[in-house]
N, C-alpha and C positions, 0 to 999 in steps of 0.2 A: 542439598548439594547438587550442582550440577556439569554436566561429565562432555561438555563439549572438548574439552581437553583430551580425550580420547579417539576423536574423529584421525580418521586415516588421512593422508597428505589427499588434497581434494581441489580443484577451479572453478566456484560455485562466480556464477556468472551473471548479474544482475542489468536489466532493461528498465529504465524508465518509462513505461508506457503513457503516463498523464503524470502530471503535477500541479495540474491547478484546480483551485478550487473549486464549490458548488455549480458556481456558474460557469467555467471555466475561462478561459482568458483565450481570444476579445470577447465581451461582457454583449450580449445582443443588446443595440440601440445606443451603446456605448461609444460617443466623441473624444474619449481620455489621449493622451501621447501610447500609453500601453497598448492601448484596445488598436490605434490606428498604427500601429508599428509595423515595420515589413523586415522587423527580425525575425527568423524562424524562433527563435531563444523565446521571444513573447508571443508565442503562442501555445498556450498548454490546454490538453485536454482532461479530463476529470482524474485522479490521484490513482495508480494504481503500478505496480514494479508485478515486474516476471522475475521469478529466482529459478534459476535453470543449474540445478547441485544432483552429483551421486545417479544421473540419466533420468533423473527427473523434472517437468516443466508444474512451476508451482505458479500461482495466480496470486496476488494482497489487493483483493475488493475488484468485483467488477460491476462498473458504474455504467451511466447511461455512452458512452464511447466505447464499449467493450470489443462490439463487431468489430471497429474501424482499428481499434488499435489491435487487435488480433492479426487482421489483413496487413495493417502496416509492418508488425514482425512475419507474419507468414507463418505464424505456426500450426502446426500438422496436427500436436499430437496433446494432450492438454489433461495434467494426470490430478490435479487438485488448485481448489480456488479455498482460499484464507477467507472470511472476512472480519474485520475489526468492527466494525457493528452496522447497524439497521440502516444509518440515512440512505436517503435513496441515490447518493450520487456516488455510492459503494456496492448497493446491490442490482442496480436499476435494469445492467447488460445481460442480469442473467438466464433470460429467455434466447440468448443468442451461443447455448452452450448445445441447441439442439444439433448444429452444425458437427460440432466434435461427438455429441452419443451415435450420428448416422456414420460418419467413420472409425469410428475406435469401435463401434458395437457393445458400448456399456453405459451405463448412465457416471456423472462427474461425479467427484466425490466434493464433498462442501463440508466446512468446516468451519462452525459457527456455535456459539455459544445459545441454550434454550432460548432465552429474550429475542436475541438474532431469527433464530430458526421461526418464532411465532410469527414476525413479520416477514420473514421471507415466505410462511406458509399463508398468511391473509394476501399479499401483493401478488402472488403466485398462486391461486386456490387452485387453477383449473390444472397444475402439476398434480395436485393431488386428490386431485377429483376420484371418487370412485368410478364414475364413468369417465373412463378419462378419451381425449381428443386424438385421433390420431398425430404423429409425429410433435405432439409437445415436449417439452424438454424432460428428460432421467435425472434426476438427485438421489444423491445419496447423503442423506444428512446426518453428520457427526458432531457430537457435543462437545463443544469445545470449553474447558474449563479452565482455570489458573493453573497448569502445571501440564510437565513438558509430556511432550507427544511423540512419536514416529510416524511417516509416511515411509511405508518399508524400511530404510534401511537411515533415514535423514531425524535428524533428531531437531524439535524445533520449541523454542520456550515463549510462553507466550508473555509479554510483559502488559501490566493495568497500568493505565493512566485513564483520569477524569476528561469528559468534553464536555465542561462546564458540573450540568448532576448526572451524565452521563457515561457509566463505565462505559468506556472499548479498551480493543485488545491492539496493542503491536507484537511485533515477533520478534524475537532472534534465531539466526540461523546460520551456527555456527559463527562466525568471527563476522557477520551482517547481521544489522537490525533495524527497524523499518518503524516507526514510531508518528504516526499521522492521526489530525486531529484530536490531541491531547492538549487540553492548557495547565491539568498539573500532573506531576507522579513521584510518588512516594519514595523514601528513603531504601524501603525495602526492596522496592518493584527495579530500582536504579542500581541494587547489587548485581542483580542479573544480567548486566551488560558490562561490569567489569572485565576490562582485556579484550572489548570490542574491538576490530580495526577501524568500517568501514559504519557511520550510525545516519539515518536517513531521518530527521526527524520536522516536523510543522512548523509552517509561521506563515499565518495568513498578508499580516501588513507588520508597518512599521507602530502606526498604534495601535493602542491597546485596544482589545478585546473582547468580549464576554466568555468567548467558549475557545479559542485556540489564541496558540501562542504566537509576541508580536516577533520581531527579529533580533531583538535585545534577549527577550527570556529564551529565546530559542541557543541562542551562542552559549548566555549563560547555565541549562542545561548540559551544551554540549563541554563547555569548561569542567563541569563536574564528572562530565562520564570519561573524556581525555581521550578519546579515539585518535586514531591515526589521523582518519579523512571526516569530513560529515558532510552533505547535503539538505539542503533543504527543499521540502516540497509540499503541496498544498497551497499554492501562495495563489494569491488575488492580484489584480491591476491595481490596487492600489498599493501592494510594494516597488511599486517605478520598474524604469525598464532593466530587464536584465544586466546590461553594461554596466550603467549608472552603480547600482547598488551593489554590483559585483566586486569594484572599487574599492566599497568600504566594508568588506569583509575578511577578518582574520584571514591568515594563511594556510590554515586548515581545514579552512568552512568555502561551499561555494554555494551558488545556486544549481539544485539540478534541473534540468527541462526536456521536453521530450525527446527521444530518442538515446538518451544517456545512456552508455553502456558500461561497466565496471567491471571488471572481473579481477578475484580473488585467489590468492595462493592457498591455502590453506593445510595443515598439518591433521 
């Protein structure tokens, strides 16, 4: 059972910080129409949204752009980072959290499932060095499992999808939910987002794939879940330029890109 139904009227307020993929868009050494575009729209930096709910600032993955997109919002105060699993263009920034443990005066709280936590603890050894460096980065690492959580007073569930033979995790949080690097998820995992409004979910290209969804499977997920709004994000240069394909998508679907800001009524 889950009791998102019970949250108090709330304006959980969500930031796009990156939405593109491993390499992010433009692609280095890259001649494409995307890569040489002088739309802001095509230019994204690696996958990653701020959920700002209940006077909390929450983090989903931070990737090798973590500083830059941190500076680009300006934020101050930085009370937990999510991550949905290991690859490195999800955890890569998180040497750049030493910034916020020398002002808040605590270490970050991280919130990763054991598999996560081992590669964050081999990429990162000298965090936990016994002799440790001076001013390297504070974690606090918390095990993140299949089932719902609190960060004080915020209730957050966490949904499984495969990336490829790989679990990760997306989130819900409250009437948002944020679903990256997934090419499938299950019948049961897809309850958990019933009565969503607002669903943010992956598609690298228009073709098919090995490990993430293309933009056809992506709609047709979001047809079964029936949110209000959806977004996509994680996309590559090879889904064309934003305009173009923006075009031919439903009316309920768009492309998101950096700087997207959303914010949510919520009961």
């Amino acid at each position: 059972m889950y009791f998102w139904g019970l949250l108090k009227k709330r304006v959980l307020r969500v930031t796009f910080l990156g939405t593109g993929t491993s390499q992010g868009v433009p692609v280095v050494a890259c001649d494409c129409g995307v890569c040489q575009s002088t739309d802001p729209k095509d230019k994204r930096l690696r996958a990653s949204v701020l959920v700002q709910v209940d006077g909390l600032n929450i983090v989903i993955d931070a990737g090798p752009d973590f500083r830059q997109q941190m500076l680009a919002v300006q934020l101050k105060e930085l009370d937990a980072i999510l991550l949905t699993h290991e690859h490195f263009d999800h955890i890569a920034g998180l040497d750049d959290i030493r910034a916020f443990n020398w002002f808040q005066q605590k270490p970050t709280d991280i919130y990763a499932e054991p598999r996560v936590q081992q590669s964050v603890k081999q990429i990162f050894s000298y965090v936990f060095a016994s002799n440790k460096y001076p001013g390297i980065p504070q974690m606090n690492l918390h095990d993140l499992l299949n089932e719902q959580f609190k960060i004080e007073n915020t209730l957050i569930t966490p949904i499984r999808g495969m990336h490829m033979k790989l679990p990760v995790f997306g989130f819900r949080i409250g009437d948002f939910a944020y679903l990256t690097d997934m090419k499938t998820i299950d019948d049961v995992e897809l309850e958990k987002l019933v009565g969503v409004k607002i669903l943010v979910i992956n598609a690298l290209r228009k073709e098919e794939h090995i490990s993430h969804m293309t933009l056809d499977q992506a709609v047709s997920y979001i047809d079964m879940v029936k949110p209000e709004k959806s977004y996509i994000t994680h996309i590559g240069h090879q889904m064309g330029l934003f305009r173009k394909i923006q075009e031919l998508l439903p009316a309920n679907v768009s492309l998101a890109y950096d700087g997207l800001v959303l914010e949510l009524d919520e009961k």
